[in-house]
Backbone and ligand atoms as CSV (ligand in chain L), in Angstrom:
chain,resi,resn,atom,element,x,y,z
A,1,UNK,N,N,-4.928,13.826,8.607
A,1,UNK,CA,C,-3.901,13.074,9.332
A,1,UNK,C,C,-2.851,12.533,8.347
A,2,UNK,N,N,-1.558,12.786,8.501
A,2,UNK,CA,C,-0.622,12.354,7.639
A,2,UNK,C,C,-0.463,10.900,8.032
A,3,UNK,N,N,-0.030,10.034,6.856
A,3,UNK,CA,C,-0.211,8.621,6.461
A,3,UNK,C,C,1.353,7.904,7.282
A,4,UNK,N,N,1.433,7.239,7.680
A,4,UNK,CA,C,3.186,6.607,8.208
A,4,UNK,C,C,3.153,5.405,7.043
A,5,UNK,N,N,4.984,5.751,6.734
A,5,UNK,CA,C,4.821,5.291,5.308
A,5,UNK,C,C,5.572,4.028,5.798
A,6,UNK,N,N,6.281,3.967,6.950
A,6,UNK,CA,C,6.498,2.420,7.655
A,6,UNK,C,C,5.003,1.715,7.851
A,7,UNK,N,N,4.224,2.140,8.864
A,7,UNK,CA,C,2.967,1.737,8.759
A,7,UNK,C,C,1.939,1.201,7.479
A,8,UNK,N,N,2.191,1.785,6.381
A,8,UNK,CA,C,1.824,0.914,5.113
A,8,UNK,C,C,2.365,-0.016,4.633
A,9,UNK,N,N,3.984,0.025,5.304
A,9,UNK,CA,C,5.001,-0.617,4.044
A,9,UNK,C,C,4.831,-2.203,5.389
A,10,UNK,N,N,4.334,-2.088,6.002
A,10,UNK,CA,C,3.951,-3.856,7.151
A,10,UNK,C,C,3.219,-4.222,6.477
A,11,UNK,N,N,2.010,-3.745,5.899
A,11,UNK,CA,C,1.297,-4.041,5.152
A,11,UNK,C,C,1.330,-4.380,3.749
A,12,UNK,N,N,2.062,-4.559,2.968
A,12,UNK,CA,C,2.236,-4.538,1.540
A,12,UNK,C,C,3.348,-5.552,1.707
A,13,UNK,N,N,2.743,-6.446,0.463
A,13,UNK,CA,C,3.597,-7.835,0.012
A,13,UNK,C,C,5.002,-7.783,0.375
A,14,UNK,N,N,5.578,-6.868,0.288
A,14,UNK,CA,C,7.000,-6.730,0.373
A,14,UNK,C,C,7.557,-7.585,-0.607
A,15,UNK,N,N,7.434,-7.938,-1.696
A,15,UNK,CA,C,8.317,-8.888,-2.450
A,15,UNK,C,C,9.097,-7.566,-3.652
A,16,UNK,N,N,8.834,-6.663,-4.082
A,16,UNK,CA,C,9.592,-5.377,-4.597
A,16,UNK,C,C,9.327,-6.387,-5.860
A,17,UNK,N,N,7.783,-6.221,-6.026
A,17,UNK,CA,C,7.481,-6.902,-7.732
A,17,UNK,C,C,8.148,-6.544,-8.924
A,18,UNK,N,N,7.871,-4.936,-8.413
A,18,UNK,CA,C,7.634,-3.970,-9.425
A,18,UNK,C,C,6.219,-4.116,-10.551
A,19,UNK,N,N,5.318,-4.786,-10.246
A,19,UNK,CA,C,4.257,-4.663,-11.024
A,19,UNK,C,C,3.143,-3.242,-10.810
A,20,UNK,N,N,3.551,-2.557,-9.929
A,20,UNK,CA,C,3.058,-1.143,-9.473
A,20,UNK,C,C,3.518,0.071,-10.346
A,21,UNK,N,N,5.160,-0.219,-10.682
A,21,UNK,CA,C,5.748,0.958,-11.589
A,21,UNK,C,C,6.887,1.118,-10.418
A,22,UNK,N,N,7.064,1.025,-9.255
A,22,UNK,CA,C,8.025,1.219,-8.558
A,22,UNK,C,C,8.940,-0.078,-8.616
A,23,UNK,N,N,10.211,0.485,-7.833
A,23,UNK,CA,C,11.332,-0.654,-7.834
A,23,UNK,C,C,10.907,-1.446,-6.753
A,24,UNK,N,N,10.323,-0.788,-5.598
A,24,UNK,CA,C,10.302,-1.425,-4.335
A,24,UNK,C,C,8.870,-1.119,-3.853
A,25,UNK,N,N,8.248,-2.032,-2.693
A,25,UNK,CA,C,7.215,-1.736,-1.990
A,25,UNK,C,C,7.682,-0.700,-1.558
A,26,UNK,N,N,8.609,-0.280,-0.608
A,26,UNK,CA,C,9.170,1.312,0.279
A,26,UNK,C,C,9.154,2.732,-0.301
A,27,UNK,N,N,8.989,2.030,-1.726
A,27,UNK,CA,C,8.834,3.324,-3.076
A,27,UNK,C,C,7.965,3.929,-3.296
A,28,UNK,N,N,6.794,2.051,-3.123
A,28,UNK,CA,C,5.084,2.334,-3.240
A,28,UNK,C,C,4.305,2.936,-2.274
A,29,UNK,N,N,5.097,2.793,-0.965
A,29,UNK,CA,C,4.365,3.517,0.500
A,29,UNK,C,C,4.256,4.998,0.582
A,30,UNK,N,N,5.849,4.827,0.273
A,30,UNK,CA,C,6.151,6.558,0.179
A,30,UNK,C,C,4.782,7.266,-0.286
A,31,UNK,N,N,5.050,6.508,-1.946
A,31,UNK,CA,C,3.667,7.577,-3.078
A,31,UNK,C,C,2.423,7.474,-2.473
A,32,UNK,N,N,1.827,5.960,-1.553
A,32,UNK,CA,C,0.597,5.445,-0.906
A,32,UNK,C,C,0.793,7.173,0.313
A,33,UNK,N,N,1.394,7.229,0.605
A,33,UNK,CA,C,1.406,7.998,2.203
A,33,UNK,C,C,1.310,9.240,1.396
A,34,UNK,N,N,1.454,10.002,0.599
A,34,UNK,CA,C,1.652,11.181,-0.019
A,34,UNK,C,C,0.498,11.183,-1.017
A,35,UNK,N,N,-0.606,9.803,-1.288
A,35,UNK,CA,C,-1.445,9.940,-1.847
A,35,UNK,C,C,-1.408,10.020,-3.220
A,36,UNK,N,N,0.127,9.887,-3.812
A,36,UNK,CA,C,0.063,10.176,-5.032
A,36,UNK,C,C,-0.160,8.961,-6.170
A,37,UNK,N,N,-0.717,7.459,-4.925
A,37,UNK,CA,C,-0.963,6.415,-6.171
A,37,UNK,C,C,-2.129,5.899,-5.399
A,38,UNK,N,N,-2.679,4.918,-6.104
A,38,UNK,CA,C,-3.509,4.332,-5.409
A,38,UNK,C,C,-3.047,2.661,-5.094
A,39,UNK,N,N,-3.922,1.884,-4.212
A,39,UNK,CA,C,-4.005,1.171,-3.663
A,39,UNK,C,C,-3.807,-0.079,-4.836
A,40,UNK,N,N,-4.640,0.171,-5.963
A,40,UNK,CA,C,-5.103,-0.219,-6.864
A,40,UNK,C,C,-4.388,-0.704,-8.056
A,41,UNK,N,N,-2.770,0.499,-7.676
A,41,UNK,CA,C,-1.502,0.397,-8.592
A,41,UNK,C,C,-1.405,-1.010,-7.913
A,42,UNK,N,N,-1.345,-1.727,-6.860
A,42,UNK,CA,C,-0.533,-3.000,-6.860
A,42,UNK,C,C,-1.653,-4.062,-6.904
A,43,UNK,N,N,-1.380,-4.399,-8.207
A,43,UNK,CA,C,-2.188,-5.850,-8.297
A,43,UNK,C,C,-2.184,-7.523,-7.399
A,44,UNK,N,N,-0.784,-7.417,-6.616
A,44,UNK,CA,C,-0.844,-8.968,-5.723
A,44,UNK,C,C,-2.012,-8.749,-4.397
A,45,UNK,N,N,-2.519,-6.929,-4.264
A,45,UNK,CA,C,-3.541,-7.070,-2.763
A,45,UNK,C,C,-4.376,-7.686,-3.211
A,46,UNK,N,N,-4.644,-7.322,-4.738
A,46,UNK,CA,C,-5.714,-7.921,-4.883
A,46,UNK,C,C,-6.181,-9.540,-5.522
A,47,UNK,N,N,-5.259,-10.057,-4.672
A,47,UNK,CA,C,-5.077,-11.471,-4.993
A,47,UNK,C,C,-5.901,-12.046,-3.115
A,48,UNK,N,N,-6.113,-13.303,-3.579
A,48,UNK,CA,C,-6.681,-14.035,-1.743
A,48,UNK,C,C,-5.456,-14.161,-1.346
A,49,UNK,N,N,-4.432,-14.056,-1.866
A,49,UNK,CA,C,-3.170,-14.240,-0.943
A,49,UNK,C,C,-3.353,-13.236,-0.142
A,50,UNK,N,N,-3.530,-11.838,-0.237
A,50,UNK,CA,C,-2.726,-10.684,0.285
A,50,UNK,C,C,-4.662,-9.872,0.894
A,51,UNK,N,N,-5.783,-10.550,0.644
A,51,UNK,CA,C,-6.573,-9.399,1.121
A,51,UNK,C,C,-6.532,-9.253,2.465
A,52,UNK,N,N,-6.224,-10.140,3.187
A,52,UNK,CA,C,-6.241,-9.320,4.512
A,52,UNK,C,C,-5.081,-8.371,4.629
A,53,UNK,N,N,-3.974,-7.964,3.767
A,53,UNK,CA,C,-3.083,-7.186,4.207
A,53,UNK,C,C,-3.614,-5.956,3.210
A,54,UNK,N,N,-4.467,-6.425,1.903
A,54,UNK,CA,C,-5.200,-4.789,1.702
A,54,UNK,C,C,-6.962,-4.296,2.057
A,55,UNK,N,N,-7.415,-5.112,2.973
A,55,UNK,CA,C,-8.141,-4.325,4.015
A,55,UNK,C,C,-7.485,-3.659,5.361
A,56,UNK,N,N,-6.807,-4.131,5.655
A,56,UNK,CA,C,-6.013,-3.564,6.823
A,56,UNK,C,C,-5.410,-2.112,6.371
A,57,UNK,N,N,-4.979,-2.445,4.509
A,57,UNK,CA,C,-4.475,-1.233,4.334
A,57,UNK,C,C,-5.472,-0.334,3.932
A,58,UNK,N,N,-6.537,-0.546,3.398
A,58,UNK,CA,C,-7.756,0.083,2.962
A,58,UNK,C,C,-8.512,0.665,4.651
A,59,UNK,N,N,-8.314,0.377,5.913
A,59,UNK,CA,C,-8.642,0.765,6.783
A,59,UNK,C,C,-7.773,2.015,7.165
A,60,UNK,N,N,-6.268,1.622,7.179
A,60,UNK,CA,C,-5.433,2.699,6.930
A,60,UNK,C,C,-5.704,4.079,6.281
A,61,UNK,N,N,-6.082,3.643,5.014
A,61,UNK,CA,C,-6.439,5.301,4.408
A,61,UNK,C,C,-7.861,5.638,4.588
A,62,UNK,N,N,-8.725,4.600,5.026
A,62,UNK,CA,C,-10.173,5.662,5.252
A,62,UNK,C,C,-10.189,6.307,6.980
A,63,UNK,N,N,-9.475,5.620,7.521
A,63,UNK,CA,C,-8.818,6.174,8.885
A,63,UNK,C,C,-8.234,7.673,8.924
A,64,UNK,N,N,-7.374,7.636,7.888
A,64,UNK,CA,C,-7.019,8.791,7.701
A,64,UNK,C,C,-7.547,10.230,6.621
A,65,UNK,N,N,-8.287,9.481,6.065
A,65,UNK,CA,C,-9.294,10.288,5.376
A,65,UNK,C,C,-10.240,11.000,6.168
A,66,UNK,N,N,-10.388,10.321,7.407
A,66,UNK,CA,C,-11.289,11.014,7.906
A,66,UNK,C,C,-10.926,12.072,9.181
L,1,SF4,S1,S,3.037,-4.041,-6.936
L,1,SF4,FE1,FE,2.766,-4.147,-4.707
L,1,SF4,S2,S,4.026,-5.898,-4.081
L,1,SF4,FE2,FE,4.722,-5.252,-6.108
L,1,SF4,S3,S,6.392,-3.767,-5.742
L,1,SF4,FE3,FE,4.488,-2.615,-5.955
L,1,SF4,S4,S,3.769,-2.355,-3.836
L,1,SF4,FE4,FE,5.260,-4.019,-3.815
């Protein structure tokens, strides 16, 4: 199942850290939806600020993994 790269990008901090390597979260979805980064590139999900927005997104890709 192909990934919707709006559908990730609700999910993700949206602040365009750049602590991922991209300029923008919309940059990071893209590569998230195409699989070509991981989840893991953005360090604020994995802050208590943001885990409910990276389980939601971690549901996202095992959803579609399967
Ligand atoms: S590290 Fe996360 S919050 Fe920062 S720009 Fe990348 S995707 Fe957005």
């Amino acid at each position: 199942m192909k990934l919707n790269v709006a559908e990730i990008l609700k999910h993700l901090p949206k602040t365009n850290c750049k602590k991922c390597g991209e300029l923008t979260c919309m940059a990071f979805a893209a590569r998230l939806a195409k699989r070509d980064i991981s989840l893991e590139a953005c360090p604020p999900l994995f802050t208590p600020e943001y885990e409910s927005n990276r389980k939601a997104l971690e549901a996202i890709l095992k959803g579609a993994a399967a």
